[in-house]
C-alpha positions as CSV (number, residue, x, y, z in Angstrom):
1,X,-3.8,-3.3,-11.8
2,X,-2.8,-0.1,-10.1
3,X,0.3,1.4,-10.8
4,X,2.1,3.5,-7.9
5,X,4.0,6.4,-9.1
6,X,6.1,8.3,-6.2
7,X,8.7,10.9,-6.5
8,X,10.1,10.5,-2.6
9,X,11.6,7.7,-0.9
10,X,10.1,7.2,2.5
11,X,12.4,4.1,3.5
12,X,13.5,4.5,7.0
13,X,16.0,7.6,7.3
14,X,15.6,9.0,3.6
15,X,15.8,12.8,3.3
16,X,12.5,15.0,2.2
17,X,12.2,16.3,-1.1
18,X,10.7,19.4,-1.8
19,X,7.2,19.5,-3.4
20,X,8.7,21.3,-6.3
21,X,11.0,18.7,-7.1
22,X,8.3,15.9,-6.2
23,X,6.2,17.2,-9.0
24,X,9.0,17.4,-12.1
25,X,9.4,13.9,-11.1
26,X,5.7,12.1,-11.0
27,X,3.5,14.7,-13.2
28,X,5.1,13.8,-16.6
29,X,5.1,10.4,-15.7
30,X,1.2,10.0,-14.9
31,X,0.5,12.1,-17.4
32,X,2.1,9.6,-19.9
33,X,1.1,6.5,-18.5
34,X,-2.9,8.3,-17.9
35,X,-2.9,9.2,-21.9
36,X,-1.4,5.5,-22.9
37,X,-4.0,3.8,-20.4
38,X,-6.9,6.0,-22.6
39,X,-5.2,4.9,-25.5
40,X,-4.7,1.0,-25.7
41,X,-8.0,0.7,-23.4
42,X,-6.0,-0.7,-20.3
43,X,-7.7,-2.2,-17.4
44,X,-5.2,0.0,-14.7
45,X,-5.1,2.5,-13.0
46,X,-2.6,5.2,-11.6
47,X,-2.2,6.3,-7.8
48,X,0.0,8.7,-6.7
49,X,2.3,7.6,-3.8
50,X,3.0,11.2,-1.7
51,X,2.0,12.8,1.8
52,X,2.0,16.3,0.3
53,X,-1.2,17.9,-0.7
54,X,-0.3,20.4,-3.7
55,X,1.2,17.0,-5.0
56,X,-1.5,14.9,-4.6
57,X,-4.1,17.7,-6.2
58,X,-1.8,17.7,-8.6
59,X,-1.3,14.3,-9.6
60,X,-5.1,14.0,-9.7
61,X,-5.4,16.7,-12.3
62,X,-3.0,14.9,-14.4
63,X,-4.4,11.6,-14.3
64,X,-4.2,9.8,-11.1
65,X,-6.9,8.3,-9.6
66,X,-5.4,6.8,-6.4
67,X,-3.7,8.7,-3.3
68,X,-1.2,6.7,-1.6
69,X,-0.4,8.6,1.5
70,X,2.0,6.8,4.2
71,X,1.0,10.0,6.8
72,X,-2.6,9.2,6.9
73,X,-2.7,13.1,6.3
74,X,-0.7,13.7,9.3
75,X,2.3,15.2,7.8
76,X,0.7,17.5,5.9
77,X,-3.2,18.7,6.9
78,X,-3.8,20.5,3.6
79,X,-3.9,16.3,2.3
80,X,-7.7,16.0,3.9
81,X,-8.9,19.1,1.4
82,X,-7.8,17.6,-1.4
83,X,-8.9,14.2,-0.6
84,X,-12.7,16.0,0.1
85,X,-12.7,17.6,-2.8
86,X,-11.4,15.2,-5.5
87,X,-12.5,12.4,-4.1
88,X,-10.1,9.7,-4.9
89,X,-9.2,6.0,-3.9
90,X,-7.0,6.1,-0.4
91,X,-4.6,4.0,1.0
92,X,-5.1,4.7,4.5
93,X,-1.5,3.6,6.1
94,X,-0.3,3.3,9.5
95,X,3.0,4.8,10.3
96,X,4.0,6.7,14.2
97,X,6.1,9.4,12.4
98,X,8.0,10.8,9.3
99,X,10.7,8.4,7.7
100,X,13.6,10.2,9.5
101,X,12.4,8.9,12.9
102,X,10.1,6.6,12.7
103,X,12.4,3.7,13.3
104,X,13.7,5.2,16.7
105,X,12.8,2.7,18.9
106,X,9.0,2.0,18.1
107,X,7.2,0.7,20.8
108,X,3.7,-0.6,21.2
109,X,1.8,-2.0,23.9
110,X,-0.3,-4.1,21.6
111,X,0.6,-3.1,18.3
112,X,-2.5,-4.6,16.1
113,X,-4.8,-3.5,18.7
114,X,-3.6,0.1,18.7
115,X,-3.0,0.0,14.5
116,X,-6.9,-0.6,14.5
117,X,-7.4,1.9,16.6
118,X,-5.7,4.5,14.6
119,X,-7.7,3.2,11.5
120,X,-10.6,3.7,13.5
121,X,-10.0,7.2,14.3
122,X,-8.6,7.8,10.9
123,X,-11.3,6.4,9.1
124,X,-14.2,8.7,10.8
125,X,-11.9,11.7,10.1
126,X,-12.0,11.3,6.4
127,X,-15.3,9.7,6.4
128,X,-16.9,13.2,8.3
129,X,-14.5,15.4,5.8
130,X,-16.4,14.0,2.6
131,X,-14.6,11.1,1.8
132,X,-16.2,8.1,0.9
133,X,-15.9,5.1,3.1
134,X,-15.8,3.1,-0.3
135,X,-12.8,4.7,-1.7
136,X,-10.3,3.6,1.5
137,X,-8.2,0.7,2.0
138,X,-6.0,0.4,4.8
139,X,-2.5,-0.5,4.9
140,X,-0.7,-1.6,8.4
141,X,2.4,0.0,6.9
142,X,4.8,-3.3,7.2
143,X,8.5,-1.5,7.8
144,X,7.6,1.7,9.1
145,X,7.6,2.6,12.5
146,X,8.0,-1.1,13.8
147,X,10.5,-3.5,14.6
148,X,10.8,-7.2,13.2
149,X,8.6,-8.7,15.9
150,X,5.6,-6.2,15.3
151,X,5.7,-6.9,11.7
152,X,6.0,-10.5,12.5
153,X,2.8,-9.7,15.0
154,X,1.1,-7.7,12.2
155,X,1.0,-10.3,9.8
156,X,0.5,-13.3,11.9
157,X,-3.3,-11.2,12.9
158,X,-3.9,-10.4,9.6
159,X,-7.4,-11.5,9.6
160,X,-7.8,-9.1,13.0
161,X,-8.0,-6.0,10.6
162,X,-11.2,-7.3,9.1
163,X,-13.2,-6.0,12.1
164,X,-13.2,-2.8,10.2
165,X,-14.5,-3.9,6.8
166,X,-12.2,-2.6,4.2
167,X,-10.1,-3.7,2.0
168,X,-6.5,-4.8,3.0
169,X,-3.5,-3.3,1.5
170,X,-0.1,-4.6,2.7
171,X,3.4,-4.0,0.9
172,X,6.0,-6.5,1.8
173,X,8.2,-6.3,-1.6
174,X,11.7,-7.1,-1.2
175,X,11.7,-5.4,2.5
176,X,13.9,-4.9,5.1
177,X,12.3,-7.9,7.6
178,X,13.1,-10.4,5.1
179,X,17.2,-9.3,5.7
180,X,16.5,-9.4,9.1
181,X,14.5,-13.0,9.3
182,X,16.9,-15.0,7.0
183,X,19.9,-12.5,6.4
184,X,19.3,-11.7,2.8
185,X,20.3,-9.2,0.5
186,X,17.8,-7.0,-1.7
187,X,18.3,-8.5,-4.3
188,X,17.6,-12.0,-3.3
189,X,14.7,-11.6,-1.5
190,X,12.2,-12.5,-3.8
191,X,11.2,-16.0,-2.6
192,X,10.1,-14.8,0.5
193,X,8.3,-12.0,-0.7
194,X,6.5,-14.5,-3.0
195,X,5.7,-16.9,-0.4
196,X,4.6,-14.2,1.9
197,X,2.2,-12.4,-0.6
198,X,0.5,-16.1,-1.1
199,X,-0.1,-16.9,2.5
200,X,-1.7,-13.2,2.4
201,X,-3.3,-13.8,-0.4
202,X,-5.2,-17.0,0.9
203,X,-5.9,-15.4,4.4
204,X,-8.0,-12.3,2.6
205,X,-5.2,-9.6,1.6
206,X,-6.7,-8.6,-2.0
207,X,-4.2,-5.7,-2.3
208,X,-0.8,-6.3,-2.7
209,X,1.9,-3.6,-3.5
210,X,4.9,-5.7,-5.6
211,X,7.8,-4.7,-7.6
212,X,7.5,-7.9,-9.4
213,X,4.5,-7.6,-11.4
214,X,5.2,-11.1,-13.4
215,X,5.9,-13.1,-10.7
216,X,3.4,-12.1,-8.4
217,X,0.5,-12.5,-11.0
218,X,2.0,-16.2,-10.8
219,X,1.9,-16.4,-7.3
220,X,-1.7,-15.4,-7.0
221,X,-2.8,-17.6,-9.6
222,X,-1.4,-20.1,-8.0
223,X,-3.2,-19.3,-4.3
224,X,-6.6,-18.8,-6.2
225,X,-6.6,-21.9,-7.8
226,X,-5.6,-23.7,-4.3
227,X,-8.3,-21.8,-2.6
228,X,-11.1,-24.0,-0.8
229,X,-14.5,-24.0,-2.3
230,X,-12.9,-22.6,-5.7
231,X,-14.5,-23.1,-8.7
232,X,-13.2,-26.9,-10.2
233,X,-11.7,-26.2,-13.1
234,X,-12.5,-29.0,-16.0
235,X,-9.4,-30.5,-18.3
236,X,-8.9,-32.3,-21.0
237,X,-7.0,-35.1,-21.7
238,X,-5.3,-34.6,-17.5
239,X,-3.8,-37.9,-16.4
């Protein structure tokens, strides 16, 4: 279990923070939940979600172990020093601009053809700055910087991202598409985020980003044990 700490809100449209006030916000936190991890022995693990470097370097320092950057060090190029020097996991994620305009209109020609290309690109500028290859999943950033129908696309070609041989990320929690596919409210949309993270799940998604945990250790439990060529699991007493 990995869990995402971030001091910003990058929905479509939210407003920056400043690093200053990005730190007072995430550093106590990991360090608390880095000293209780130690503590009780916890199989987890703590990522920091930000785009800023000095916050990312940071957040390592304190305890993270992750670097969850929706910018794919775009927004801030100081990101790609850090990430050579520490070392850390990466979620590599696709997104055509900052929060504030990256829902203006996106348009793509082929948008899962030209998301792998940017992984591509992205990938062999991390990779030749020091980064391990093994330490980056990507993420095809559902909700940012694409409308309905290229998220729609997106998943429907999930398996097309496999062509570059990492790990798949994908956070679909309670967004945005599931008000605009079936016209609900936030707080109602957990259904579909639960049947959507299981038909992931069983097409080779092994990363997914949730806000509830619970639930969705259900729902995978549920998709493994459905999986073809699973291991048969033996009962007693089953009618």
């Amino acid at each position: 279990m990995v869990l995402d700490v971030g001091g910003e809100s990058t929905r479509p449209y939210a407003e920056e923070v400043s690093a200053e006030d990005e730190l007072a916000r995430v550093i106590p936190v990991i360090q608390g939940l880095s000293a209780h991890i130690r503590a009780e022995g916890e199989e987890a693990a703590v990522s920091v979600d930000t785009y800023k470097a000095e916050v990312a370097a940071k957040a390592l320092e304190a305890g993270a172990c992750i670097v969850n950057d929706i910018s794919s060090c775009q927004f801030d190029p100081g990101m790609i020093d850090v990430l050579a020097q520490y070392k850390p996991g990466y979620v590599l994620m696709h997104s055509p601009g900052r929060p504030g305009q990256m829902q203006d209109s996106p348009r793509y020609d082929s948008v899962v053809d030209e998301i792998i290309a940017f992984f591509e690109k992205h990938i062999r500028i991390l990779t030749a700055a020091g980064l391990p290859e093994d330490n980056i999943v990507i993420d095809p950033g559902i909700g940012f910087g694409k409308t309905l129908e290229h998220n729609l696309q997106i998943l429907a070609s999930i398996e097309a991202f496999g062509v570059l041989g990492l790990p798949l990320f994908v956070g679909l929690s309670n967004k945005s598409m599931f008000g605009k596919l079936l016209g609900l409210e936030v707080g109602d949309r957990k259904n579909a985020t639960q049947a959507a993270i299981a038909v992931l799940a069983s097409r080779g998604v092994r990363v997914h980003r949730v806000h509830e945990v619970a639930l969705t250790m259900q729902t995978l439990t549920v998709a493994e044990a459905m999986r073809p060529g699973r291991r048969v699991l033996e009962t007693k007493g089953a009618l």
